[in-house]
Backbone as a chain_set.jsonl record, in Angstrom:
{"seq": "XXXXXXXXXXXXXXXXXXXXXXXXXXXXXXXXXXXXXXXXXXXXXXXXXXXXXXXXXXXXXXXX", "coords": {"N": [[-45.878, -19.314, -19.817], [-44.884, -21.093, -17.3], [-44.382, -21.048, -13.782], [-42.388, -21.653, -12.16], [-40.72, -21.76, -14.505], [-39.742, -19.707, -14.706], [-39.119, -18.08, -12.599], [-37.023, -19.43, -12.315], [-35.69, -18.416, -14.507], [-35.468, -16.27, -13.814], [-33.946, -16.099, -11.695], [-34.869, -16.104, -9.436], [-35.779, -16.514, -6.104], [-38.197, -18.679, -4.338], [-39.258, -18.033, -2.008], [-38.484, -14.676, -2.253], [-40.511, -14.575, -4.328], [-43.05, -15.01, -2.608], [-42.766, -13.448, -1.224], [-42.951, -10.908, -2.608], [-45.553, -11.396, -3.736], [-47.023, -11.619, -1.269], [-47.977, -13.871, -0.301], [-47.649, -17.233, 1.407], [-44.284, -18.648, 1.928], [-44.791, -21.675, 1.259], [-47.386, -21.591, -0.042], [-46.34, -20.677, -2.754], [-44.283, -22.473, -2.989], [-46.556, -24.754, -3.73], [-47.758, -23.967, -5.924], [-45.855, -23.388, -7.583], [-44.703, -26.395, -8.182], [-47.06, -27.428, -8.879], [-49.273, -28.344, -7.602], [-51.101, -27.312, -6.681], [-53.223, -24.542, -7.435], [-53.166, -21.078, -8.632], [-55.631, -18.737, -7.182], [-58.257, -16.542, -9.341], [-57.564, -14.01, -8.914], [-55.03, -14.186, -7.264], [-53.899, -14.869, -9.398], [-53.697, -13.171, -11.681], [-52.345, -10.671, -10.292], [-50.011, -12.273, -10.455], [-49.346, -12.458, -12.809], [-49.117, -10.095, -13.532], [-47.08, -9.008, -11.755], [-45.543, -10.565, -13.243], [-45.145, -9.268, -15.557], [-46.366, -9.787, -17.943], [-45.392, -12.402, -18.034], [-46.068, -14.641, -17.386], [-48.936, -15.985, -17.439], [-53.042, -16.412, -16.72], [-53.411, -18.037, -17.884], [-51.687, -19.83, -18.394], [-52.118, -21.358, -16.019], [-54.377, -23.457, -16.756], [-55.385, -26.151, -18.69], [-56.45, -25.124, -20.977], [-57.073, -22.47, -22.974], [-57.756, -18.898, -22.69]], "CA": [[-44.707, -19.788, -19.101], [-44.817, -21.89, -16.105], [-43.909, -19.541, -12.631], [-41.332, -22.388, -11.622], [-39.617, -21.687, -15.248], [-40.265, -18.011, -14.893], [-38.405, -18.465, -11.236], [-35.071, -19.981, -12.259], [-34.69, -17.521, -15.725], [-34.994, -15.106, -12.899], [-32.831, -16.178, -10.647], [-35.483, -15.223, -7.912], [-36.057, -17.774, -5.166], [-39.354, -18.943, -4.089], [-39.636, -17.008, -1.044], [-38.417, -14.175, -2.886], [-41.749, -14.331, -4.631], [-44.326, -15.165, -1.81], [-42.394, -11.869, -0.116], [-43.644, -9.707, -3.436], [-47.336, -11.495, -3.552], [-47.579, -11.472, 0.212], [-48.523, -14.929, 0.427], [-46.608, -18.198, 1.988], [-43.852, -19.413, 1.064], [-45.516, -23.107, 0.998], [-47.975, -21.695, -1.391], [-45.719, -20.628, -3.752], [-44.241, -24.214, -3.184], [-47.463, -25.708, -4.28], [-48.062, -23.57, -7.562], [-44.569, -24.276, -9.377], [-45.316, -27.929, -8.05], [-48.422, -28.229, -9.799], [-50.066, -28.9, -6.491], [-52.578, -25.837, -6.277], [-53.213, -23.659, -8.883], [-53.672, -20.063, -7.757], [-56.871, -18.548, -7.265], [-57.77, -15.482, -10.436], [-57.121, -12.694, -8.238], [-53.641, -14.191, -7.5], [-53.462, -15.427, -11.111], [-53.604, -11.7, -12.052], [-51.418, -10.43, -9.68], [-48.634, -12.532, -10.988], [-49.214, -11.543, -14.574], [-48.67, -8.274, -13.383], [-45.631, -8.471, -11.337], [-43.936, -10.674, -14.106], [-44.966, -8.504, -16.821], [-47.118, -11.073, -18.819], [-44.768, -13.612, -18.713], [-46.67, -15.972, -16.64], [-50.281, -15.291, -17.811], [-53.661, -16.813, -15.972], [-53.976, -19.346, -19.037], [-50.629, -20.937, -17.612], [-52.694, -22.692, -15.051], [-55.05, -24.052, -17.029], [-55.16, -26.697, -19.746], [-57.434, -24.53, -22.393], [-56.475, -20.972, -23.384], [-59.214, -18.023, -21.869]], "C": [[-45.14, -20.185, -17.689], [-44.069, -21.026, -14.636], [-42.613, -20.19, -12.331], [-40.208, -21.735, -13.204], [-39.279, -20.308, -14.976], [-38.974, -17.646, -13.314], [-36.806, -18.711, -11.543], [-35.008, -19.29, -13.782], [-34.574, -16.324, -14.969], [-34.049, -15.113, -12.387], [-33.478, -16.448, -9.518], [-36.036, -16.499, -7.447], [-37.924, -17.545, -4.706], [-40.034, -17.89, -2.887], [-39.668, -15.42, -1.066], [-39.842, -13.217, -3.555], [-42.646, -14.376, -4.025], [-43.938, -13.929, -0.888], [-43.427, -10.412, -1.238], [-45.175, -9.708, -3.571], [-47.631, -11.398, -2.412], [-48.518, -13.063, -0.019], [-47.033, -15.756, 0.668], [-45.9, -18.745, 1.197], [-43.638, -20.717, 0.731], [-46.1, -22.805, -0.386], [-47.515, -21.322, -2.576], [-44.898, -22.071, -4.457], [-45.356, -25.196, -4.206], [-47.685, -25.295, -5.435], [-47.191, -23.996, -8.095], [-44.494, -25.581, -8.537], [-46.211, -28.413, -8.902], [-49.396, -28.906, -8.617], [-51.575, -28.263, -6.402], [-52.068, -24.895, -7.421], [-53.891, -22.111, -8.288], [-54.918, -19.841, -7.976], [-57.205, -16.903, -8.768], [-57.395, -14.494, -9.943], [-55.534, -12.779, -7.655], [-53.05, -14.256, -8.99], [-52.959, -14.223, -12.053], [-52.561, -11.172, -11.715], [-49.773, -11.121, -10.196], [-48.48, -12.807, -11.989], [-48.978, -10.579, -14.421], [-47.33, -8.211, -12.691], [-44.615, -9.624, -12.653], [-44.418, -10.415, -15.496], [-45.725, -9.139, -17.89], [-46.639, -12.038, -18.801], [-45.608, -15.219, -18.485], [-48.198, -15.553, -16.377], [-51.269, -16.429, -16.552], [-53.7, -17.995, -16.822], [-53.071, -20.191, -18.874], [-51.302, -22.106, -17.107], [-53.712, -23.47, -15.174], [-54.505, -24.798, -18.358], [-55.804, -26.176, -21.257], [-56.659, -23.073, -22.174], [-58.119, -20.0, -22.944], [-59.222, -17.478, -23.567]], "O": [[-45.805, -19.382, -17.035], [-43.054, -20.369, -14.869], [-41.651, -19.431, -12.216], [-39.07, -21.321, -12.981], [-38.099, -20.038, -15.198], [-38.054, -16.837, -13.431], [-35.775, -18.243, -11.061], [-34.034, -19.743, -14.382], [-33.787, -15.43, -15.279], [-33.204, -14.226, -12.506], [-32.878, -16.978, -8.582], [-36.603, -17.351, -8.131], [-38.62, -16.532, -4.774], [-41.048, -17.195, -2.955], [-40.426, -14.771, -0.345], [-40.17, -12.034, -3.463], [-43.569, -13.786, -4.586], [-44.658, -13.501, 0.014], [-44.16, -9.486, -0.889], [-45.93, -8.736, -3.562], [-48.787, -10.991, -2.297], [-49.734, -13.104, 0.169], [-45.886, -15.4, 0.396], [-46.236, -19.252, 0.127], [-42.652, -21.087, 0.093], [-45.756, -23.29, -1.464], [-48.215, -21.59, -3.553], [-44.837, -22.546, -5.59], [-45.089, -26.023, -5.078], [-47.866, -26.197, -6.253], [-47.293, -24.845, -8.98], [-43.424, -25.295, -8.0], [-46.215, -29.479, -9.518], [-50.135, -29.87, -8.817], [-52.705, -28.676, -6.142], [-51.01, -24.651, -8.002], [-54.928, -22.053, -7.629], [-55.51, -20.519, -8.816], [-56.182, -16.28, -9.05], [-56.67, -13.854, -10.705], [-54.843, -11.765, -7.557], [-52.026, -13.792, -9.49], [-52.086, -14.282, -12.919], [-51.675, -11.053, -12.561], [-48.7, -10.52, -10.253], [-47.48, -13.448, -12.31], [-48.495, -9.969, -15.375], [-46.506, -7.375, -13.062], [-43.411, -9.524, -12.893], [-44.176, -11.159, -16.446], [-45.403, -8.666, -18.98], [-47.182, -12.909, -19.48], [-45.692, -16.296, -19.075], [-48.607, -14.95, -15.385], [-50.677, -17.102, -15.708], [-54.095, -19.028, -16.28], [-53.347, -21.365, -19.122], [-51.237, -23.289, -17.441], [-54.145, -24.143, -14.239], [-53.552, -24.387, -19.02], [-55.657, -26.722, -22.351], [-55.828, -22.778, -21.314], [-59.263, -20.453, -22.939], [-60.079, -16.686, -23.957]]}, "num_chains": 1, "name": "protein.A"}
């Protein structure tokens, strides 16, 4: 699942989420954009706060 879809079945606003990862809330902008693709140590991190929903294999076009 995509963080932007993952975002609005939440409810939870963008800033919302760059408050729980502790990063900006630009760069949260640029991931559900498709601008920047997090790095794996964020990629992780937000498989873990949304429970698997939004795995690291999201942000790539192949499956790990």
């Amino acid at each position: 699942m995509k963080l932007k879809t993952y975002l609005e079945i939440k409810g939870m606003s963008q800033d919302e989420m760059a408050k729980t990862l502790s990063i900006t809330p630009a760069m949260v902008c640029y991931i559900t954009s498709g601008k920047r693709n997090p790095g794996l140590k964020l990629a992780l991190k937000i498989q873990r706060i949304t429970k698997g929903k939004v795995r690291p294999e999201d942000w790539t076009d192949h499956n790990i």
